[in-house]
Every structure is written in structure tokens, then in C-alpha cells.
N, C-alpha and C positions, 0 to 999 in steps of 0.2 A: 761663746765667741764674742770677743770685740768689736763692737763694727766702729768706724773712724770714719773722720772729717778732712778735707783738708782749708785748710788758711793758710790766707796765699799772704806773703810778705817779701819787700821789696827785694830784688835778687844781691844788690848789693851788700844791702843787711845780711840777711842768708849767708854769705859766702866768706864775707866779715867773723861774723860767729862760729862760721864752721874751721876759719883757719885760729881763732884764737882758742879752741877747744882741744887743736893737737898735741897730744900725748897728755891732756886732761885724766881720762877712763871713762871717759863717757864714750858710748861705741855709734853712737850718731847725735848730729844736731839736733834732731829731732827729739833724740831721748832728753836730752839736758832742756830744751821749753817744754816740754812735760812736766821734768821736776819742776820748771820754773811755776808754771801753773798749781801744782797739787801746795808747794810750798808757799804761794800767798795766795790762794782761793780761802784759805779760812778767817783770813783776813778783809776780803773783799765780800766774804759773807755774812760777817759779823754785824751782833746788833749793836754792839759798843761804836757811836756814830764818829771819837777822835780817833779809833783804830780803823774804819772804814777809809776817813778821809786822809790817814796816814799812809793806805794801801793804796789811796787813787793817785796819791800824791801834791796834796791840798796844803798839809801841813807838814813839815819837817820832821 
């Protein structure tokens, strides 16, 4: 079993996301910063230090 966290983020944001997600296929907001996470965490792990600072948002 999974066990989870929660991060808490601003409700505006939140609700912003949630309405721009409809009729996406994503079946919650939740799920889509998930992908967002898994899809650049191997970037923000990386030891390539201009793909790091491309992930932090450093360089272009």
C-alpha cells in the first residue's frame, strides 16, 4: 500500500488547474501533478549539472 502526503498549494492555483484540466482524461488534478512530478523528477535528479539547472529553471 501507498501511503501519501499532502502539499498544500494556493487554492486559487488549485482550482485554476482544476478548471483548465476539463475534459483533459486526466480524472483528477491530483493525478496530472503526479505526472507532473514523475515526468521531471529525473531531471531534477540528474548529475548532468545544465540539465539540472534547466529543471530548476536557471537556464533556458
Amino acid at each position: 500500500m501507498v501511503e501519501y502526503v499532502n502539499i498544500p498549494i494556493p487554492r486559487p492555483l488549485y482550482e485554476r488547474l482544476t478548471k483548465a484540466l476539463e475534459g483533459s482524461g486526466y480524472r483528477s488534478t491530483t493525478e496530472y501533478i503526479i505526472f507532473l512530478i514523475r515526468k521531471n523528477l529525473p531531471d531534477l535528479e540528474s548529475k548532468d549539472e545544465e540539465r539540472r539547472l534547466r529543471a530548476l529553471g536557471y537556464i533556458p
